[in-house]
C-alpha positions as semicolon CSV with decimal commas, in nm:
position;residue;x (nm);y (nm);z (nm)
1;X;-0,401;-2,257;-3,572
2;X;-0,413;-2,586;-3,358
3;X;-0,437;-2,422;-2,973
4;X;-0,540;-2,771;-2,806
5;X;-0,239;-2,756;-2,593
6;X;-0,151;-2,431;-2,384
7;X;0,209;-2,472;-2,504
8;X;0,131;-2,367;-2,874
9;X;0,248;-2,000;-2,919
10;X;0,219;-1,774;-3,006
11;X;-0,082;-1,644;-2,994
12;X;-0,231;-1,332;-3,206
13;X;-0,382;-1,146;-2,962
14;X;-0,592;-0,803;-2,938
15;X;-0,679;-0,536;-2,686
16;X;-0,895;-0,289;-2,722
17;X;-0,949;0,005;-2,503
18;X;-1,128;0,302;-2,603
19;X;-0,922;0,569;-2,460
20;X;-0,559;0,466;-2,361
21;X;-0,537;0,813;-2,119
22;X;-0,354;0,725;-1,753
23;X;-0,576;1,004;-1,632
24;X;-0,861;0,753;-1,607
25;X;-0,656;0,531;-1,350
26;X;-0,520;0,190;-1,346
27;X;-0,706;0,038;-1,651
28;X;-0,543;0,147;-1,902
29;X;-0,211;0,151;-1,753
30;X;-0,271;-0,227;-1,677
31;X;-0,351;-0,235;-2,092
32;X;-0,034;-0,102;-2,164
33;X;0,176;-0,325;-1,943
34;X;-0,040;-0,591;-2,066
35;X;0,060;-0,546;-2,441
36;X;0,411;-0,473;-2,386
37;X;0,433;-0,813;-2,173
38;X;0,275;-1,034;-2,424
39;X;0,476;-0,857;-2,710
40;X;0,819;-0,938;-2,498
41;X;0,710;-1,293;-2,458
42;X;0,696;-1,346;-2,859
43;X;0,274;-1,324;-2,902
44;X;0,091;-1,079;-3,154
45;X;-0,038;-0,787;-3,005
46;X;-0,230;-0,509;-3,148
47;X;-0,333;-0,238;-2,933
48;X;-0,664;-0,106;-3,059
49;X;-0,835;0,220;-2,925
50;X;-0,984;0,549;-3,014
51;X;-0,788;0,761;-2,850
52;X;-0,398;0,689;-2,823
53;X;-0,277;0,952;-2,590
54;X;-0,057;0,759;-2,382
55;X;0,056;0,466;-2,584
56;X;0,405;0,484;-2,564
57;X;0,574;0,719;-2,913
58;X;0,793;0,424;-3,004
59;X;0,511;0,193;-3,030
60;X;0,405;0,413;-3,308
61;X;0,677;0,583;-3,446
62;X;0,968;0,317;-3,436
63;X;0,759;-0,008;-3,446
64;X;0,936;-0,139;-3,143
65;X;0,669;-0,231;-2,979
66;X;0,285;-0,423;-2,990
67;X;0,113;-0,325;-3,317
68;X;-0,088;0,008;-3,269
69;X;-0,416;0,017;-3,448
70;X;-0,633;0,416;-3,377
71;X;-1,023;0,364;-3,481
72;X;-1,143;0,674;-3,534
73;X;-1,395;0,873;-3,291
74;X;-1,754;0,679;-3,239
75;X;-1,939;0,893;-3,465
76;X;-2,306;0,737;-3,350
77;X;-2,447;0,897;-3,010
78;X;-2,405;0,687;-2,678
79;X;-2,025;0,637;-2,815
80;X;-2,087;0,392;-3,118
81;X;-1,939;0,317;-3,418
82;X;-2,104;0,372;-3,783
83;X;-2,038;0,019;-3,961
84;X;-1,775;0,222;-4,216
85;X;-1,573;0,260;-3,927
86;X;-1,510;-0,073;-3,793
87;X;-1,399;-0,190;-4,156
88;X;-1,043;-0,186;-4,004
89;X;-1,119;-0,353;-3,703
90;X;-1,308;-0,636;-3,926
91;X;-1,002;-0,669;-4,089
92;X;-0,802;-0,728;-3,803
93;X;-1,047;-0,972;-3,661
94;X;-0,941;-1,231;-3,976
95;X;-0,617;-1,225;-3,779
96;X;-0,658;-1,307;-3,446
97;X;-0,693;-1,629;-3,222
98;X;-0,817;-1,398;-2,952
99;X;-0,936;-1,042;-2,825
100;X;-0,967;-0,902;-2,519
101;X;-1,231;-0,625;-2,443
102;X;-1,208;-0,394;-2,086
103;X;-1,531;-0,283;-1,938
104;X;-1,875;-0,361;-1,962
105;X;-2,035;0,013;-2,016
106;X;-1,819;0,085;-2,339
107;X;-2,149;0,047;-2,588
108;X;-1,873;-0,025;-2,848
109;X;-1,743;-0,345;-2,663
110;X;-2,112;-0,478;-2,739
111;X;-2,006;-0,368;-3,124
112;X;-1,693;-0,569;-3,103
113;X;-1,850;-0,857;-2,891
114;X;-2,126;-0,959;-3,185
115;X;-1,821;-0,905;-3,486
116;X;-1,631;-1,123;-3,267
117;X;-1,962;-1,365;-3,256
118;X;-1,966;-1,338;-3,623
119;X;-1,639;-1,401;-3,706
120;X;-1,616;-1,725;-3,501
121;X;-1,290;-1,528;-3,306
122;X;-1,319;-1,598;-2,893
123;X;-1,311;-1,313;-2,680
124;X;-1,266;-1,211;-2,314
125;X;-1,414;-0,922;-2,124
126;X;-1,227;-0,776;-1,834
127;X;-1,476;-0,623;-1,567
128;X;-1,262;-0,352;-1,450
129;X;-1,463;-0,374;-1,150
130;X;-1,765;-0,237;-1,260
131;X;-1,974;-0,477;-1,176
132;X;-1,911;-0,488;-0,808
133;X;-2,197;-0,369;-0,547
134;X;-2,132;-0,043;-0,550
135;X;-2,037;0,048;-0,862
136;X;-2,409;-0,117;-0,955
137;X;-2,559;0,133;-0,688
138;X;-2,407;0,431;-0,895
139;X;-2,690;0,488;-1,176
140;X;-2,799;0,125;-1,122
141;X;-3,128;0,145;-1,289
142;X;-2,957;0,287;-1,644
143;X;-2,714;-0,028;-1,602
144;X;-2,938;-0,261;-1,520
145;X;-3,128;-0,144;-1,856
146;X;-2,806;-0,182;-2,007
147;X;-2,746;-0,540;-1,928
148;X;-3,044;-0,611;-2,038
149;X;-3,037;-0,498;-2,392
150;X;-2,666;-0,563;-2,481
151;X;-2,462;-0,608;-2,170
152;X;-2,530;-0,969;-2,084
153;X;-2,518;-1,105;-2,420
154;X;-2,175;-0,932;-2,433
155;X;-2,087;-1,101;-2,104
156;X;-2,230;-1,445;-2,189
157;X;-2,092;-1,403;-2,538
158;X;-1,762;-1,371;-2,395
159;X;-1,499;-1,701;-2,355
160;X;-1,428;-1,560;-1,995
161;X;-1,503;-1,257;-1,809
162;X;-1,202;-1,187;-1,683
163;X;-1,202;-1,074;-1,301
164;X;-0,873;-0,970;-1,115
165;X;-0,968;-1,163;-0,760
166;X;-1,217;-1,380;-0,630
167;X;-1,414;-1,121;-0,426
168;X;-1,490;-0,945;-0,826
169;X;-1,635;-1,265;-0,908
170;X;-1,830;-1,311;-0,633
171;X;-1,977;-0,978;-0,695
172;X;-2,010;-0,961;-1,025
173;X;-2,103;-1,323;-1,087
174;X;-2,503;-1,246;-1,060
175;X;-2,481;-1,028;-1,347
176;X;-2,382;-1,308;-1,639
177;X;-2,567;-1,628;-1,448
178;X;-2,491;-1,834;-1,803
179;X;-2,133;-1,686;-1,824
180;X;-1,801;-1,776;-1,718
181;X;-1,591;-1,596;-1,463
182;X;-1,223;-1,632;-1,472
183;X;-1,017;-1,539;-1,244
184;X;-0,623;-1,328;-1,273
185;X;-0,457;-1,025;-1,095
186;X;-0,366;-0,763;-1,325
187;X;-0,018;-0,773;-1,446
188;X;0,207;-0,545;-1,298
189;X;0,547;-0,389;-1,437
190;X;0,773;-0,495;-1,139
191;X;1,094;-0,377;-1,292
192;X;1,060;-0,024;-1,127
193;X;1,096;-0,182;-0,813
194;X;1,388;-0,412;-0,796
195;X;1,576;-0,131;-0,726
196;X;1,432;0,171;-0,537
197;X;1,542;0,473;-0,521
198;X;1,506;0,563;-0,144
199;X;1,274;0,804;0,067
200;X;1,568;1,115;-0,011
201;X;1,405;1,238;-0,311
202;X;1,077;1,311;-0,146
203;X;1,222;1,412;0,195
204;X;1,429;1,657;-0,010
205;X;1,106;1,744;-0,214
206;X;0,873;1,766;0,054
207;X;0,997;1,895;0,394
208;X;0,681;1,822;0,584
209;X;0,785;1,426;0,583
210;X;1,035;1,530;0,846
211;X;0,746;1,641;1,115
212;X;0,588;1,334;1,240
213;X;0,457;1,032;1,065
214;X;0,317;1,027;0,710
215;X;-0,005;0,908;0,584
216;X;0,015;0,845;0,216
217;X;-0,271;0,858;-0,034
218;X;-0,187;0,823;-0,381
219;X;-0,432;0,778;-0,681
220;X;-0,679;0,923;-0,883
221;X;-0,901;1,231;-0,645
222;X;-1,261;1,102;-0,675
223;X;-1,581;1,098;-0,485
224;X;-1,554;0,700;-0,428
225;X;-1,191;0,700;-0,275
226;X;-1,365;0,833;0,061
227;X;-1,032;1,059;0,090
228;X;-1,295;1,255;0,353
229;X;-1,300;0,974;0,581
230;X;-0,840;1,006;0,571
231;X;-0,901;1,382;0,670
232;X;-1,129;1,328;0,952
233;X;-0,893;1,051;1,089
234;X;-0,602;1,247;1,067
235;X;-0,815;1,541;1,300
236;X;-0,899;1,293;1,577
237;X;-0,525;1,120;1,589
238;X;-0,402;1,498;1,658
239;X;-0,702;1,559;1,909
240;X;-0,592;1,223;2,042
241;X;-0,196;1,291;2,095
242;X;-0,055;1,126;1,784
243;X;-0,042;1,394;1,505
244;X;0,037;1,264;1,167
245;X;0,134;1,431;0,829
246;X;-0,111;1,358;0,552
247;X;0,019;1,296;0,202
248;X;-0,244;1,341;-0,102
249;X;-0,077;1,265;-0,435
250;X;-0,318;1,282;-0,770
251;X;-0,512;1,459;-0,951
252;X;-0,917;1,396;-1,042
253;X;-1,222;1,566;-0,981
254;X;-1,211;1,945;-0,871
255;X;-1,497;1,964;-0,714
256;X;-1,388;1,718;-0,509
257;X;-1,053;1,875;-0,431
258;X;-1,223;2,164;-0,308
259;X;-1,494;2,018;-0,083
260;X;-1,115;1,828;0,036
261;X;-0,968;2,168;0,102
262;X;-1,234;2,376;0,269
263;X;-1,278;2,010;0,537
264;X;-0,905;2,101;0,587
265;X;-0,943;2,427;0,689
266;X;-1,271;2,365;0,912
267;X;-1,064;2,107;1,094
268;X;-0,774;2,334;1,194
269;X;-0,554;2,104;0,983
270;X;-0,385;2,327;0,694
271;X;-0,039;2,278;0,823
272;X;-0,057;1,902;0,793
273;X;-0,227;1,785;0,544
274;X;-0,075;1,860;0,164
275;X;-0,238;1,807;-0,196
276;X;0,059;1,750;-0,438
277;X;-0,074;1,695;-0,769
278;X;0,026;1,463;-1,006
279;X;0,345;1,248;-0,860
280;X;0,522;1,037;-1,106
281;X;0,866;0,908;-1,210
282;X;1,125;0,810;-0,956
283;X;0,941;1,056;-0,710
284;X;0,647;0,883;-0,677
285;X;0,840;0,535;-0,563
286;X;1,053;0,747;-0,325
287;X;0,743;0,958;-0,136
288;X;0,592;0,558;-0,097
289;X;0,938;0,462;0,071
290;X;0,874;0,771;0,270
291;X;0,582;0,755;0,396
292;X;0,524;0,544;0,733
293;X;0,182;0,420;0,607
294;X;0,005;0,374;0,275
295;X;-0,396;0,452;0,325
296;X;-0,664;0,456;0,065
297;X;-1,001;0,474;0,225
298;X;-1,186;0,426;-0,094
299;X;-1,537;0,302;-0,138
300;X;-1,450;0,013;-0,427
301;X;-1,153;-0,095;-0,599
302;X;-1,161;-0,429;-0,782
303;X;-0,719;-0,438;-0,769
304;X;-0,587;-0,155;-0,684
305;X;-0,282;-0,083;-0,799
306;X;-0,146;0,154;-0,586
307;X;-0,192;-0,049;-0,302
308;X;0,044;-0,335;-0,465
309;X;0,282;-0,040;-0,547
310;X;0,305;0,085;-0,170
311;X;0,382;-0,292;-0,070
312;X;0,605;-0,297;-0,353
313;X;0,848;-0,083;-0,199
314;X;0,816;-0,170;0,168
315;X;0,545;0,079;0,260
316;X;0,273;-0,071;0,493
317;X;-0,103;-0,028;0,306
318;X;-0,436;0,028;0,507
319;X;-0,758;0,028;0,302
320;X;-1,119;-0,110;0,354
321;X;-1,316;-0,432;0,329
322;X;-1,469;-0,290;-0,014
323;X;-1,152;-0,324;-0,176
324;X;-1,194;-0,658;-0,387
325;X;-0,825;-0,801;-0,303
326;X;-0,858;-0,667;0,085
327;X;-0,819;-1,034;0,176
328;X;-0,472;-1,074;-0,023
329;X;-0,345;-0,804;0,135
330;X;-0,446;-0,871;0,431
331;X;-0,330;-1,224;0,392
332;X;0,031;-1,165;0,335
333;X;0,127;-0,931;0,602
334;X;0,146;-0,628;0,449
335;X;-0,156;-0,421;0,532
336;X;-0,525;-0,421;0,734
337;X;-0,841;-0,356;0,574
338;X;-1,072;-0,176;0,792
339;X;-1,412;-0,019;0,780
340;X;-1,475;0,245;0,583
341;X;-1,476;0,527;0,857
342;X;-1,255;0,792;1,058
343;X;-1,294;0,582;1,393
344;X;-1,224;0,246;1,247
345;X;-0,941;0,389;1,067
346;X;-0,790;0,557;1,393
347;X;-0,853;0,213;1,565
348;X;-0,646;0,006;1,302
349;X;-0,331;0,307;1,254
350;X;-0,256;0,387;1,628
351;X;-0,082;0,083;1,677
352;X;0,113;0,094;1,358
353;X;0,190;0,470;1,429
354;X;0,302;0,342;1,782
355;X;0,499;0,054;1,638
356;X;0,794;0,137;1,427
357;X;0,900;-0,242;1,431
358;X;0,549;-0,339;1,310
359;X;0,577;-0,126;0,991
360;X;0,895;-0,223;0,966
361;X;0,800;-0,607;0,942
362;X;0,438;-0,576;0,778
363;X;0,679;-0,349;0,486
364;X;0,903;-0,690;0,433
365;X;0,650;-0,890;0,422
366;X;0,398;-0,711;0,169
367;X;0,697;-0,642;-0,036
368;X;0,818;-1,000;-0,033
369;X;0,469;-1,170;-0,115
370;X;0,415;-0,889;-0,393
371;X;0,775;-0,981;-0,598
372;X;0,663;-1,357;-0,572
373;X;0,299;-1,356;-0,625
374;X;0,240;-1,084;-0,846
375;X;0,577;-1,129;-1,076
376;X;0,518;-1,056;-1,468
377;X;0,629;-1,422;-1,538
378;X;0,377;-1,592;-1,352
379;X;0,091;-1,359;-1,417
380;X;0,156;-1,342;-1,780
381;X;0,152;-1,723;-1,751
382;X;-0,172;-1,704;-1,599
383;X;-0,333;-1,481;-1,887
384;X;-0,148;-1,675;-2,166
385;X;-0,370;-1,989;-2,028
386;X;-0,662;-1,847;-1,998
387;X;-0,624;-1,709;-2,375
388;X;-0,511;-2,067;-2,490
389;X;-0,847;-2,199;-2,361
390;X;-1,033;-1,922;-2,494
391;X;-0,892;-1,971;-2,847
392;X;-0,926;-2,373;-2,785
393;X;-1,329;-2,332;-2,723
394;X;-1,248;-2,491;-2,354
């Protein structure tokens, strides 16, 4: 297929993921939304993975969708695949202009990188954040080995290693010197939010919204979200006058939950601060329009996408400067980024807590800017480029 100009489509494209499970978070959510966007827009998508527990049923049972391709199980230790089993994947590879890989740990994504190689088909490698500064401090000298053996040549194999904003790259960057870094939000499904169902639901599910303000987190419970640093916060704004409702919305690590719950109960704060689970559906987008601010105190994100949700539907977002988009959101009026600690968050939510009209303008704004600059058209647009070139050799 001639790709010398970006307007030839369309494209035959993969994605692989090893486990398509939304209980591991944004990335393979973003997958999904991904396939199902380049499908719509007439490209070639087959969705590859081991493990196909949340690719939609019609996808596989009614071909309606992207092309669904289930390798079985790594049968080799550290997650690899015996050669027998990649014969369909080889296959497949005969096929494409292009394949996209997510994550640099997967050892099977160093597999699919050198058949890729081999087979003369481009690929590009989305980081997932993984590579950022702390996710390197988290067993760094086992990744470090890593890149060394496989990793980099994966990386610098790759057409583009794909980050999702310009503070990834700048991370990540030092980690694939001879590679190239490209950069493009994740693509969001926006359709759940042209019309919003209003803060009711929740109000009517949750009757604590009704006593005082609401601080909302909502994501995956884990040790790097820093929901610890939330807690204290909310303890010194009621020590300080300005008691506040918190919000915690997920599910995650256990542990976790329970070193959560017995901080509660040391600080005197049982009454006001409530772990509901899992939060989906038309409830989830209601509790955001609820709540008076969104906070996630985490330690590293490299999108986010809870944050863009909360903005989405007109909730004001507070996270930290570790957050690899904290300057976009920051940027278009819709939320602060703040260290991550209980007095610097204090210091940057008593004046929103004291400012009704403030929420009520930074909410227009971050919703605004997210409809515009995140919107599937011009995203998609964005990632149907950067494939173009990849399958061009540019």
């Amino acid at each position: 297929m001639d790709l010398s100009s970006q307007e030839t489509f369309p494209l035959r494209i993969a994605q692989y993921m090893h486990r398509v499970d939304f209980e591991d978070g944004g990335p393979p959510r973003a997958v999904v939304d991904l396939s199902r966007v380049l499908h719509e827009r007439g490209h070639e998508v087959t969705l590859v993975t081991t493990d196909a527990r949340d690719v939609p049923e019609e996808w596989n049972n009614q071909g309606s969708g992207p092309e669904v391709l289930v390798l079985p199980q790594p049968a080799l230790p550290g997650s690899m695949f015996k050669a027998a089993q990649l014969a369909p994947m080889k296959d497949l590879l005969g096929r494409l202009d292009v394949m996209q890989l997510h994550g640099p740990w997967e050892r099977a994504n160093a597999q699919l990188g050198k058949l890729a190689r081999a087979a003369r088909v481009p690929y590009v490698i989305s980081l997932r954040g993984m590579l950022d500064d702390w996710c390197m401090t988290q067993g760094g000298l086992k990744k470090r080995l890593y890149l060394k053996l496989a990793g980099r040549k994966l990386l610098e194999g790759a057409a583009y290693v794909h980050c999702t904003a310009d503070d990834e790259l700048a991370q990540s960057g030092k980690w694939f010197p001879r590679g190239r870094g490209r950069v493009v939000p994740n693509l969001i499904d926006l359709e759940p939010y042209g019309s919003l169902p209003g803060p009711e639901e929740a109000r009517q599910a949750y009757s604590f919204l009704a006593d005082g303000p609401t601080l909302l987190f909502l994501s995956r419970i884990h040790v790097k979200k820093g929901i610890e640093h939330l807690i204290e916060a909310a303890r010194r704004l009621g020590e300080s006058g300005t008691p506040v409702q918190v919000a915690i919305a997920g599910s995650g690590d256990d542990d976790y939950v329970d070193k959560l719950r017995q901080q509660v109960e040391s600080a005197g704060l049982g009454e006001r601060v409530h772990f509901l689970g899992h939060v989906g559906g038309s409830l989830k987008y209601s509790l955001y329009q609820a709540a008076d601010v969104f906070v996630l105190p985490t330690s590293q994100e490299n999108f986010g996408f809870v944050q863009f949700e909360a903005m989405a539907c007109g909730t004001p977002v507070m996270t930290t400067n570790l957050v690899d988009t904290w300057r976009e959101i920051v940027d278009s009026g819709g939320g602060v980024a703040v260290d991550q600690n209980a007095a610097a968050i204090v210091a940057g939510l008593q004046p929103l807590l004291d400012q009704p009209e403030q929420r009520e303008v930074m909410g227009r704004l971050g919703r605004e800017w997210v409809l515009k600059e995140l919107a599937v058209d011009t995203i998609a647009g964005r990632l149907e480029a950067m494939y173009t070139d990849a399958a061009a050799g540019l």
